[in-house]
VONUKOL-126263 format. One line per 2 residues: their letters; for each residue z, x, y of C-alpha. Coordinates in Angstrom, 1 decimal. Example, Ala and Ser with C-alpha at 12.3 -4.5 7.8 and 13.67 -1.06 7.14 Angstrom:
BEGIN
as = 7.8/12.3/-4.5 | 7.1/13.7/-1.1
END
This chain:
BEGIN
xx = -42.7/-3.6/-11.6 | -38.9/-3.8/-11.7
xx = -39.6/-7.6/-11.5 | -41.2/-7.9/-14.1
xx = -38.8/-5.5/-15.9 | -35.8/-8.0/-15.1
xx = -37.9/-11.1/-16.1 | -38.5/-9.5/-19.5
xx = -34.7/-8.6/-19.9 | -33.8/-11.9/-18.8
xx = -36.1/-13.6/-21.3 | -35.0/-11.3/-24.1
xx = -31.0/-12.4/-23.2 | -32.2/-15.7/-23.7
xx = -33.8/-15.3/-26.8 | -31.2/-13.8/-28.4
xx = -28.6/-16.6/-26.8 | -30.9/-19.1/-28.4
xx = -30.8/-17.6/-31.8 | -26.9/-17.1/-31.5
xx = -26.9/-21.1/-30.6 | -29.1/-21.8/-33.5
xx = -27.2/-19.9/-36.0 | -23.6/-21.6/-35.0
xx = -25.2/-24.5/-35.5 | -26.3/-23.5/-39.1
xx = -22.8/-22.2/-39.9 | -21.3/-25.8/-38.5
xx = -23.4/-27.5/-40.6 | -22.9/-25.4/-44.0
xx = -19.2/-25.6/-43.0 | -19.2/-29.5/-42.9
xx = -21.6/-29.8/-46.7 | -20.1/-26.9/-48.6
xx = -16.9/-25.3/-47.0 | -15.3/-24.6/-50.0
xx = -18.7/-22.1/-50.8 | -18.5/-21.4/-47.2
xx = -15.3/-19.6/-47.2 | -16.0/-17.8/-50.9
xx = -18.9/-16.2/-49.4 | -17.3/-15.0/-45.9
xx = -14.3/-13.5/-48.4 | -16.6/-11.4/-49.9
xx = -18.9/-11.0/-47.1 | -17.4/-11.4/-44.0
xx = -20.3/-11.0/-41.9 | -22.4/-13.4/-44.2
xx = -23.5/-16.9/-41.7 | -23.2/-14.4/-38.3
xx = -25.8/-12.2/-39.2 | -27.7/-14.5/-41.9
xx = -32.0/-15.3/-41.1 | -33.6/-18.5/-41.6
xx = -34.8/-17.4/-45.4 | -30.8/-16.8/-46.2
xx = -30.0/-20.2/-44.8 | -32.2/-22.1/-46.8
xx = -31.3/-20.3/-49.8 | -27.5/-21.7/-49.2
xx = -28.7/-25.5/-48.7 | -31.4/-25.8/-51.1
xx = -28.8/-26.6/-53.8 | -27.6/-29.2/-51.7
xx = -31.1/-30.8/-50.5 | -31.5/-31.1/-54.3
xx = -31.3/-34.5/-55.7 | -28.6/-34.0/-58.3
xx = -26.3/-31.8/-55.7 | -26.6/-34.9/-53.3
xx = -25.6/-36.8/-55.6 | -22.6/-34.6/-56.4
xx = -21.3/-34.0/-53.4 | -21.6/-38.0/-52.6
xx = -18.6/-38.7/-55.2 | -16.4/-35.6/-55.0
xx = -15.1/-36.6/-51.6 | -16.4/-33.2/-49.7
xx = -17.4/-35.9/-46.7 | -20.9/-37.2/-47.2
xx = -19.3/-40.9/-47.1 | -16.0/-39.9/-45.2
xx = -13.0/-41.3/-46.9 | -13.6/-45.0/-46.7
xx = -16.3/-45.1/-49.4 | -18.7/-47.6/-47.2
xx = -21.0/-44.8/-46.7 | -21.0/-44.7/-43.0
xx = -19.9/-40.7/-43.2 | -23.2/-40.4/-45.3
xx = -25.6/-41.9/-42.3 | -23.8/-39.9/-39.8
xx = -24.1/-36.9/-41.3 | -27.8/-37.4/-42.3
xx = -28.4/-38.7/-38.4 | -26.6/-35.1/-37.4
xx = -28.7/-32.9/-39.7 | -32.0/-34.6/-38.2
xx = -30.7/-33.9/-34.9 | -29.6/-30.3/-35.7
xx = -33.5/-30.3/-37.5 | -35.1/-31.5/-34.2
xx = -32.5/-29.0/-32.0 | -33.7/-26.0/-34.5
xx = -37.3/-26.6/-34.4 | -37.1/-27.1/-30.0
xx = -35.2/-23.5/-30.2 | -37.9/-22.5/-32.0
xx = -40.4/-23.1/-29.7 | -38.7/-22.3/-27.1
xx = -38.4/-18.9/-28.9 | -42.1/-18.5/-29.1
xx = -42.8/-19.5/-26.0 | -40.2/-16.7/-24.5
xx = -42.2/-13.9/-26.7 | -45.5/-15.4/-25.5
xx = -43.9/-14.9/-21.9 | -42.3/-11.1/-23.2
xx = -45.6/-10.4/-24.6 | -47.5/-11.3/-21.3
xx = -45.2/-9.2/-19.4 | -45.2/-5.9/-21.3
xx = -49.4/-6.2/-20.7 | -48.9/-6.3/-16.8
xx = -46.4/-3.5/-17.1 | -48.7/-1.4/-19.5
xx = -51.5/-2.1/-16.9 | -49.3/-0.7/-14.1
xx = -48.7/2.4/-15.5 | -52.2/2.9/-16.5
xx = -54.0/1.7/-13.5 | -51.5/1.8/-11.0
xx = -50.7/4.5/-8.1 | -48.3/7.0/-8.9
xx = -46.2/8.6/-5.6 | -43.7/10.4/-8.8
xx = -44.1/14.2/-9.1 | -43.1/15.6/-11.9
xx = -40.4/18.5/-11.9 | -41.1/21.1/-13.5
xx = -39.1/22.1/-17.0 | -37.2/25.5/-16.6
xx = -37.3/27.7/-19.9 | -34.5/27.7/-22.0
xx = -33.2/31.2/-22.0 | -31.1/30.9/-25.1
xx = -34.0/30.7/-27.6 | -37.4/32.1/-27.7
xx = -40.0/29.0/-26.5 | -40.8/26.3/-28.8
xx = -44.1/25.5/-30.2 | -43.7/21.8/-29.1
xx = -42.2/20.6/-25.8 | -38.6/19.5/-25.9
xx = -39.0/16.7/-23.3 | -35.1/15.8/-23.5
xx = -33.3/13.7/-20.2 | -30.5/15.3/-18.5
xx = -27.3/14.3/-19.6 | -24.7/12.8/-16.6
xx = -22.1/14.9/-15.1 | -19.4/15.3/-18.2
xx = -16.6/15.3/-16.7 | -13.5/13.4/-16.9
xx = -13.2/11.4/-14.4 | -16.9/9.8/-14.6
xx = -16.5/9.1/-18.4 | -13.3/7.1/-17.7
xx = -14.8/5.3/-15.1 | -18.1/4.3/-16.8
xx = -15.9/3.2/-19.4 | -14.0/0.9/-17.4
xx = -16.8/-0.9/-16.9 | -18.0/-0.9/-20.1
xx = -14.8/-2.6/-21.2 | -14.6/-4.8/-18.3
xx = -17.7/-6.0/-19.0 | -19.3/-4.4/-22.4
xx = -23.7/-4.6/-23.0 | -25.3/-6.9/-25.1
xx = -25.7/-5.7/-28.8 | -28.9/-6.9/-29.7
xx = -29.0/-9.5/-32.1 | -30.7/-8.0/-34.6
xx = -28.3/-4.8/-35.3 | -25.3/-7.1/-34.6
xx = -24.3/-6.4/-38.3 | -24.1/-2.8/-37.7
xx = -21.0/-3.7/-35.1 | -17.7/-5.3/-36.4
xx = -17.3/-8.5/-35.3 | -14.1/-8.5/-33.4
xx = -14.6/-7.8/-29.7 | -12.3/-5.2/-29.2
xx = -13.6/-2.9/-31.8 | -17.1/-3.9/-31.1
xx = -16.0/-2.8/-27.9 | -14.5/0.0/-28.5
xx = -18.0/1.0/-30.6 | -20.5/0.7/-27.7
xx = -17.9/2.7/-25.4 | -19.1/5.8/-28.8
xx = -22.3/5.0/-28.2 | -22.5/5.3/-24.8
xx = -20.4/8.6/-24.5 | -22.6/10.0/-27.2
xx = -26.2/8.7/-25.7 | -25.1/9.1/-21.8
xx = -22.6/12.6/-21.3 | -24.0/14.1/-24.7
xx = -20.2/15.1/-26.1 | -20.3/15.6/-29.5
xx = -16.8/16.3/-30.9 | -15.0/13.4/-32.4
xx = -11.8/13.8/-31.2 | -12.7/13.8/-27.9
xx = -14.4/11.1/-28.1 | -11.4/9.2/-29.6
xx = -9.4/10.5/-26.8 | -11.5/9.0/-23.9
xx = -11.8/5.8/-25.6 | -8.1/5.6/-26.1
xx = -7.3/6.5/-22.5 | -9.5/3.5/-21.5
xx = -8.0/1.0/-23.5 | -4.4/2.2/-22.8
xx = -3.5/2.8/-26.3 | -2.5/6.3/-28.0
xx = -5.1/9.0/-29.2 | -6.1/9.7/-32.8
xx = -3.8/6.3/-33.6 | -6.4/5.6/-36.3
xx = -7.7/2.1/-34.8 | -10.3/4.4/-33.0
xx = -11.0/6.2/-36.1 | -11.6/3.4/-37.8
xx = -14.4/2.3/-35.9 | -16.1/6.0/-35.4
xx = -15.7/6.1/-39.2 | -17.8/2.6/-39.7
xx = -20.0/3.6/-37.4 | -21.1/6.8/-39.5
xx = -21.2/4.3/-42.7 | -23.5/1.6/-41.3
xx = -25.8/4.6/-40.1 | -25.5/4.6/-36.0
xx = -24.1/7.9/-36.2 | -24.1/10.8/-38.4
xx = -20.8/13.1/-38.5 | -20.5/16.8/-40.0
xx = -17.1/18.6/-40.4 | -17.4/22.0/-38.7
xx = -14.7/25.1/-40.0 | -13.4/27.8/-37.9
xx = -11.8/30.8/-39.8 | -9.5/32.8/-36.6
xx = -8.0/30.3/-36.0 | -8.0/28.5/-39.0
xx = -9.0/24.7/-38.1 | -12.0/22.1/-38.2
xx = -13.6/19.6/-35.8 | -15.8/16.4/-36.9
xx = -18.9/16.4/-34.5 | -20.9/13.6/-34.3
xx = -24.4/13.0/-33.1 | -26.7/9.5/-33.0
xx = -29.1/8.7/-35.9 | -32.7/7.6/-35.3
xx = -31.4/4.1/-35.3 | -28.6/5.1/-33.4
xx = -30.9/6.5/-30.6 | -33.5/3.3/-30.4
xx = -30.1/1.0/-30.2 | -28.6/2.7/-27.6
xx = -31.9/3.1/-25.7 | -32.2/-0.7/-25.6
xx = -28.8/-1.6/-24.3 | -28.1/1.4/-21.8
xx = -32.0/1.2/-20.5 | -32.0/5.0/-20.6
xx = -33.4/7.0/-23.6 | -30.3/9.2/-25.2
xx = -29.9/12.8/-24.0 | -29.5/15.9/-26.5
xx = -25.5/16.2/-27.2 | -24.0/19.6/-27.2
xx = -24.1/19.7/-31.3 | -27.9/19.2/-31.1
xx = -28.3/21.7/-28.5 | -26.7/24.2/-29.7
xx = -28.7/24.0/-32.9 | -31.8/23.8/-31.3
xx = -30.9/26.4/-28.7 | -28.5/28.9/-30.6
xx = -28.6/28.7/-34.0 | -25.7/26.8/-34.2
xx = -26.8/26.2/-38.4 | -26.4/29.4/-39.0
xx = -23.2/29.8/-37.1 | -21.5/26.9/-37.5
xx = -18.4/28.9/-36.5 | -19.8/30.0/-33.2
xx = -20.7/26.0/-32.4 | -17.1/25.0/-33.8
xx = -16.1/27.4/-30.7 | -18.2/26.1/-28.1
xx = -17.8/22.4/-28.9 | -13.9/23.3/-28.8
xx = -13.5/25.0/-25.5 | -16.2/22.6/-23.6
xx = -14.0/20.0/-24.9 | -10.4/21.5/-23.7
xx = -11.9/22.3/-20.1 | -13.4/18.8/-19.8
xx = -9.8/17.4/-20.1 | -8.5/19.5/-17.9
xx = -10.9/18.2/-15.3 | -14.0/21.0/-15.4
xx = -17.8/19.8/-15.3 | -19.0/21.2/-17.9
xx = -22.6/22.2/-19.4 | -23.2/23.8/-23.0
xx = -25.8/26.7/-23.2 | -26.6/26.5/-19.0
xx = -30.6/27.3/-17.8 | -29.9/30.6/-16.3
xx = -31.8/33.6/-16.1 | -29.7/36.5/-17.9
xx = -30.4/39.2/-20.8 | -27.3/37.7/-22.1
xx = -27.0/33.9/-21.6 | -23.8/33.0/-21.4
xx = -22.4/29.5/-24.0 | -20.9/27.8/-21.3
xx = -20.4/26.6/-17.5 | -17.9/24.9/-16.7
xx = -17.1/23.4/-12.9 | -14.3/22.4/-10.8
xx = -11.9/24.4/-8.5 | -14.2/27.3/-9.2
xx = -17.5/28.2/-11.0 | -17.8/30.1/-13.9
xx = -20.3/31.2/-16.7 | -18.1/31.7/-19.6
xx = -18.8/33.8/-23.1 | -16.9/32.6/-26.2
xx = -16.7/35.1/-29.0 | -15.6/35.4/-32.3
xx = -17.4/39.0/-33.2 | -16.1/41.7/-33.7
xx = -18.3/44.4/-32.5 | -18.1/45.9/-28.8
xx = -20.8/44.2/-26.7 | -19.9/45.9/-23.8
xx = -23.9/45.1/-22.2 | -22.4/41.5/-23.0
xx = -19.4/41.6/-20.5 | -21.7/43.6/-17.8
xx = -24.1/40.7/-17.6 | -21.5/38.0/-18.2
xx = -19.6/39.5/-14.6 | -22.8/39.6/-12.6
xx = -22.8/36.3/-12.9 | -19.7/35.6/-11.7
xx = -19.9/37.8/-8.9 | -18.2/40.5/-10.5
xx = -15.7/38.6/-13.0 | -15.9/38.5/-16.4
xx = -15.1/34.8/-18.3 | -14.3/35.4/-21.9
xx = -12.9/32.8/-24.6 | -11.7/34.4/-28.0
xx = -10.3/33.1/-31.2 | -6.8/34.2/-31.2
xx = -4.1/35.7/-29.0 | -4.7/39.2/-30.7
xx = -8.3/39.0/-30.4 | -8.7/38.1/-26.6
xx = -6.2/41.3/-25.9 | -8.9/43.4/-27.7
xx = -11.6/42.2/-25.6 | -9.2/42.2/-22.2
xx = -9.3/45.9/-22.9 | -12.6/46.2/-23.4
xx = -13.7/44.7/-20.1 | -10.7/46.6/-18.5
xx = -11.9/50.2/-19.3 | -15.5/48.9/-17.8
xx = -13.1/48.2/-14.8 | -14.5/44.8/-14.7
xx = -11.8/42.0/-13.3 | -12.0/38.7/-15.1
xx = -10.2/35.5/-16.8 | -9.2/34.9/-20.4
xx = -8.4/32.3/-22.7 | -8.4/31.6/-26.1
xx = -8.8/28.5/-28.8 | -5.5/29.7/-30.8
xx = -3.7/29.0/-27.3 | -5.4/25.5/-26.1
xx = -4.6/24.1/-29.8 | -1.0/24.1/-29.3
xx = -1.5/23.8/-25.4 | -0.5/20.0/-23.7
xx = -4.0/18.6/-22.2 | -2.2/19.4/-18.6
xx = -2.0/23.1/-19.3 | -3.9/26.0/-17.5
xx = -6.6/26.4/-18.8 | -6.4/30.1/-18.6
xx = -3.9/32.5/-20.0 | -4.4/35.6/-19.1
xx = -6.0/36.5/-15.2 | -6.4/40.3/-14.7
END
């Protein structure tokens, strides 16, 4: 079955190669009758020729297949008899067209014959999975503790371990060798390779780790390339990508401390492209989840929170997971994973939850994790937890704003 898997990608590749061919030697042509028309319609649109289908193309030469346009271009001195009026350029460029006609109709067939082939394929593969053995067992799917069950099954894959070091390294390899955008979203990409590159490294931080928080993506994609975060090139391209519909971005407002976050998830469209060129269907990013699984809608606030301090500990090296699958009457927001292993409870209210903090340190064997807002607030809540002589470990977003990315991560250890 992975053989046949491999032939089909290898026939698809080839496809699109073929079409890529077919349409630089459309754009060659079209360059050689009608530059001058050429160049007007790149300048105002510059993706026009790369991304054009076969209907597009013969819009652009019917004029010139006309009689009266032939015969136009034939005495303005555009090339159809070169520049020594004998009309040899005319013949030559008639013999090249039949030759670029007789290339484009062998691609063509070629074309069908690869989907023929494609088509063939994904039958034997659909007749494996229905009729052949199966050794797989199925795992079974842990409730999610931090909402009451759903009606429907969330059947969502597990996200890789976000962490640091593995994003930096996966996209290394992305940029030393980026996937194939299919042909037919190429127009969603920008055309340049570096910001095309720069796009699928989004993509794949967004479909594979399931980060959500612009910023940090920005920073990882900087540290790849070698160049400075939030520098704007970055931007640029996170920004297109919302516009030509791969992504969709929402700002997100915190009140204590006073600051916002854009958070970014994939579209529909977003999700089938990336499925296609990672091979791997996109997991749920931490914005999603925390909507589904804490009504992160209604507190937007709350998420702002979460997304922030998962963020902060993931640059200072932590593994981290949003809204873990433990078993607790009070789940905690977040677990994060390094030197040491800690469930850890961000909030922002400001009622006593003592029952909170008890269940929070039973599942750090004794130690209480908070993360507040501010400086004041997180010494209210170190009191709290200190008169339920409970040890723990504090921090809070007002501190890691200002903090350098090498900072503790903690402030306060009691």
């Amino acid at each position: 079955m992975s053989d046949l898997l491999e032939a089909e990608r290898r026939l698809r590749a080839h496809a699109e190669d073929e079409i890529r061919a077919l349409r630089g030697l459309l754009y060659s042509l079209a360059r050689t009758l009608d530059g001058d028309r050429v160049e007007q319609i790149r300048r105002e649109t510059p993706s026009a020729f790369r991304t054009w289908d076969a209907e597009r193309y013969q819009s652009f030469f019917a004029p010139l297949v006309a009689k009266r346009q032939w015969a136009k271009v034939s005495t303005n001195g555009n090339g159809w008899h070169g520049n020594n009026g004998n009309g040899h350029g005319c013949e030559k460029l008639k013999a090249k067209v039949a030759r670029l006609q007789a290339e484009n109709r062998r691609l063509k067939e070629q074309l069908e014959e690869s989907r023929k082939h494609a088509a063939d394929l994904a039958n034997q593969l659909r007749d494996v999975h229905q009729f052949g053995p199966s050794t797989r067992q199925e795992a079974p799917t842990p409730a999610l503790s931090k909402a009451a069950p759903s009606t429907t099954p969330q059947e969502e894959p597990s996200s890789a371990q976000a962490n640091k070091a593995s994003i930096l390294e996966a996209l290394a390899e992305i940029r030393r060798q980026p996937p194939r955008v299919p042909a037919r979203v190429e127009h969603l990409f920008d055309a340049a390779v570096i910001a095309r590159t720069r796009q699928i490294m989004a993509l794949y931080i967004l479909a594979v780790y399931g980060l959500a928080v612009r910023l940090e993506v920005d920073y990882y994609i900087a540290q790849a390339e070698g160049i400075k975060p939030r520098s704007g090139a970055i931007r640029r391209r996170l920004d297109k990508m919302a516009e030509t519909g791969l992504v969709v971005s929402k700002k997100l407002s915190l009140k204590a401390p006073r600051t916002s976050l854009i958070v970014l998830r994939l579209s529909e469209e977003g999700r089938r492209i990336a499925k296609q060129m990672f091979q791997r269907p996109p997991v749920e990013n931490e914005w999603e989840r925390l909507e589904r699984l804490h009504e992160g809608k209604r507190f937007p606030g709350h998420t702002a929170a979460v997304l922030m301090f998962a963020m902060h500990a993931r640059l200072r090296g932590y593994t981290v997971t949003v809204l873990p699958e433990v078993k607790s009457p009070s789940p905690p927001d977040v677990l994060i994973e390094w030197q040491e292993r800690l469930y850890v409870e961000v909030e922002l209210g400001r009622k006593e939850r003592l029952a909170k903090w008890k269940h929070n340190a039973a599942l750090n064997e004794g130690k209480a994790a908070l993360v507040a807002g501010t400086a004041s607030r997180r010494e209210v809540l170190r009191a709290d937890i200190q008169r339920m002589g409970l040890p723990g470990k504090a921090t809070d977003l007002e501190y890691l704003l200002r903090a350098q990315p090498d900072a503790p991560l903690w402030v306060d250890e009691w």
